[in-house]
N, C-alpha and C positions, 0 to 999 in steps of 0.2 A: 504507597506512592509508586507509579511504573516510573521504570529505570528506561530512557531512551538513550542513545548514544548519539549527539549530535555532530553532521556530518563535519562541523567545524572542528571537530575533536583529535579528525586526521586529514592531516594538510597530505592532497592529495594532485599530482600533479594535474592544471587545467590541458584542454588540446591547444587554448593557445600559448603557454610556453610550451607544448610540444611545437609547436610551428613556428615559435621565434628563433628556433635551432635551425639552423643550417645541415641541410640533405635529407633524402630520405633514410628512413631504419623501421626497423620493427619494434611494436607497440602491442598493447591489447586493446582489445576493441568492441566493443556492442553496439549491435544495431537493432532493433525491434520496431515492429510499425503496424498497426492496426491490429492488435493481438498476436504477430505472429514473430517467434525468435531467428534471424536471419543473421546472425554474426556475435559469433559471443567466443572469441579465442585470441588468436597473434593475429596479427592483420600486418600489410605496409604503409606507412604511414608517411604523405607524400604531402610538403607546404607547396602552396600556390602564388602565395606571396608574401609581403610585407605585412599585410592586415591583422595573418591569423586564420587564412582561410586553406583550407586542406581537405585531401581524400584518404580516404581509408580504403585499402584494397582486401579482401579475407582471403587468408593464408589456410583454409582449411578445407579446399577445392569445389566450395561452392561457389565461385567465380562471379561474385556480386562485389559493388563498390559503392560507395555512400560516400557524399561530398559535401563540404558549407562553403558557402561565398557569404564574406560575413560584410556586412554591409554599413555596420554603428556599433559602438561598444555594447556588447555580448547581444547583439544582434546579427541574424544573418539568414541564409536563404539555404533550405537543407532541400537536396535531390539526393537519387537514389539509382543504381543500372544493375535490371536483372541480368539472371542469364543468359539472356536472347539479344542481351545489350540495349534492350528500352528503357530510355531515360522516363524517370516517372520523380515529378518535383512533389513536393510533400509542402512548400511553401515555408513561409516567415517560420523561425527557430529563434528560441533564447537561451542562452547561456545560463548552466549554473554547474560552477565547477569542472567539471573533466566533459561534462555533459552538454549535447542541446537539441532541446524540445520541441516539438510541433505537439499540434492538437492530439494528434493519436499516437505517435513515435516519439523513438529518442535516438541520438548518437551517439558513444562516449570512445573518447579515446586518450589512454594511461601511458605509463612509461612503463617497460618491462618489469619493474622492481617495486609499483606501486600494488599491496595486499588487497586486491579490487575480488568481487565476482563477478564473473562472467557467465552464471547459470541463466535461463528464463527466467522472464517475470512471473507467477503464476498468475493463473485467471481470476477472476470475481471466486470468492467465497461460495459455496456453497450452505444456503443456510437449515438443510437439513443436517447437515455436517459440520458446520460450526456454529459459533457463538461470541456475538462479540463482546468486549470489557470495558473497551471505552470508545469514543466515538470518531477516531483518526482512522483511516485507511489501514487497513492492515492491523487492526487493535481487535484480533480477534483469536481464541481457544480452538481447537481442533477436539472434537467433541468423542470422548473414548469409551462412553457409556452411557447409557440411560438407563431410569427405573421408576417404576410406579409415574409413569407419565400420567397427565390429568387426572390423578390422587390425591390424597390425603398427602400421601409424602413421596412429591415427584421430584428425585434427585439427577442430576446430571454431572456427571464427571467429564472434565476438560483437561487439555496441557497446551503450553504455551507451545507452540509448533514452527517449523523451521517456513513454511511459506507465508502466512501472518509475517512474519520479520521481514523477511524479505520486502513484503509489499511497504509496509510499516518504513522504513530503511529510505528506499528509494523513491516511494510516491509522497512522503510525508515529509523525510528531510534530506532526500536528493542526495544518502549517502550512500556509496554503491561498493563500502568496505565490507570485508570478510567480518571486521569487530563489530559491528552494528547488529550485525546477522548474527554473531554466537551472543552478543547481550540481551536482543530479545528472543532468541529461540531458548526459555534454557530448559525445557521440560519438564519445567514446573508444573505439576499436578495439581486441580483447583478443582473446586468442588461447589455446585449453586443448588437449590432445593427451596420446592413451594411446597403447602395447603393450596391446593388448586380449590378447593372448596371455601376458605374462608379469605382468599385470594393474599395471604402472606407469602413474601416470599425472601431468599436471602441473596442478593447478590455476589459476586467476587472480593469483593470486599469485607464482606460479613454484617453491609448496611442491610435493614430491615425496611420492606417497604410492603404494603400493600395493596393491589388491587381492587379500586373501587366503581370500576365496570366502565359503560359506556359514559362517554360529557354530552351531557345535556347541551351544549352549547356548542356543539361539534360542527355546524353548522356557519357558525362566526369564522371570519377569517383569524386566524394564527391560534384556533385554538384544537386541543388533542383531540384526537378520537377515544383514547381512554382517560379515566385519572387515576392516579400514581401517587398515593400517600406516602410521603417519608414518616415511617414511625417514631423517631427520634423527634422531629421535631413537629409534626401533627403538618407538615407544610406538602400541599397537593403541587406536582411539578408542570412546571406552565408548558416544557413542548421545547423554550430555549437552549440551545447548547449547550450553557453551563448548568442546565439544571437535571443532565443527566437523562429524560424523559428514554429518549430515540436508545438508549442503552441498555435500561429498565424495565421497556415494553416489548426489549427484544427479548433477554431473559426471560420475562414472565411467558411473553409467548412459546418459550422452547420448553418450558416444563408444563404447559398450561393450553397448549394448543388450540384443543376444544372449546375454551372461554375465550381465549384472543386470539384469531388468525392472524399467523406474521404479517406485518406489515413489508413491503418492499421500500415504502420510500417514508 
């Protein structure tokens, strides 16, 4: 069973009881937008009104400022001023917790004393380089070795890794504590291994499943490109969420390459 730590776990001050407070002061603060980290330290933290709505100025002389005009309960309207001072709107944000969202960005802003981070988000996984466990965002091993790839006994060694958490943390449960980060990172060393040849393999778990090639039926809408025996109970995995499939065929792909080209989607 993975151990998450849900963001509800630490009551973390939201921005807006930062902005139901009276004057400016200093906060911490993240800003991120389209892949890129542009504020992740002390910032001033400046209400605008009554609503909830406020800017963030960085304190860390990259002279940028992020704003929300919040417009309905945990609704609002997020812009953005580079350093050239061009306002650039990012459009409609939602609130969740300290944070709020657009399509591609986020903005959060803490109270000095709240154990937050404020590192980068890492990018997409590498799936030459890792491996995932389960099928959340961020539910993936950092891959520390390979052997006997497309063999008889093609093993791979993983560890639970500190950017997996991270993504895990804040794209999954919108917690953007320090404790979320050290429960899933814990360097847990895991171990997966197939018969590339008779297509067994064992997952993180130490579930047995087998590889039973291309689906004839792959052609049907919602059905897999591969089939995926579970050995325990002789049951082939439909492709649905719960049934593991997207998990199983990434696995099998990382030790088995040759037989299953990774899938991307």
């Amino acid at each position: 069973m993975r151990v998450f730590f849900l963001a509800a776990a630490l009551a973390l001050t939201t921005a807006t009881a930062l902005a139901t407070e009276s004057g400016t002061r200093t906060a911490q603060c993240l800003f991120e937008n389209d892949g890129v980290h542009y504020m992740g330290g002390r910032c001033t933290f400046v209400p605008k009104d009554g609503q909830g709505s406020f800017e963030v100025l960085d304190n860390e002389g990259r002279v940028i400022s992020a704003e929300v005009r919040v417009t309905g309960k945990g609704e609002g309207n997020l812009s953005w001023r580079s350093k050239n001072g061009s306002k650039i709107d990012l459009g409609q944000a939602y609130q969740a917790d300290a944070c709020w969202q657009v399509d591609k960005g986020v903005l959060c802003a803490w109270s000095l004393n709240d154990p937050v981070s404020l590192e980068s988000t890492p990018p997409e996984p590498d799936p030459n380089k890792t491996v995932f466990y389960g099928s959340r965002v961020g539910m993936y091993d950092d891959i520390l070795s390979k052997e006997g790839i497309n063999s008889t006994h093609a093993v791979i060694q993983a560890i639970r890794g500190h950017d997996g958490a991270v993504q895990l943390c804040r794209q999954y449960g919108k917690d953007y504590s320090k404790a979320c980060i050290d429960k899933n990172s814990s360097g847990k060393k895991e171990t997966i291994s197939a018969d590339c040849h008779t297509g067994k393999f064992l997952d993180f778990s130490g579930n047995r499943f087998q590889f039973m090639g291309k689906n004839k039926h792959q052609a049907d809408d919602n059905v897999t490109k591969y089939m995926i025996k579970y050995l325990k109970t002789g049951e082939i995995l439909d492709g649905s969420g719960a049934s593991g499939y997207g998990v199983e065929i990434g696995i099998f792909s990382s030790l088995c390459p040759a037989i299953a080209p990774y899938e991307s989607d």
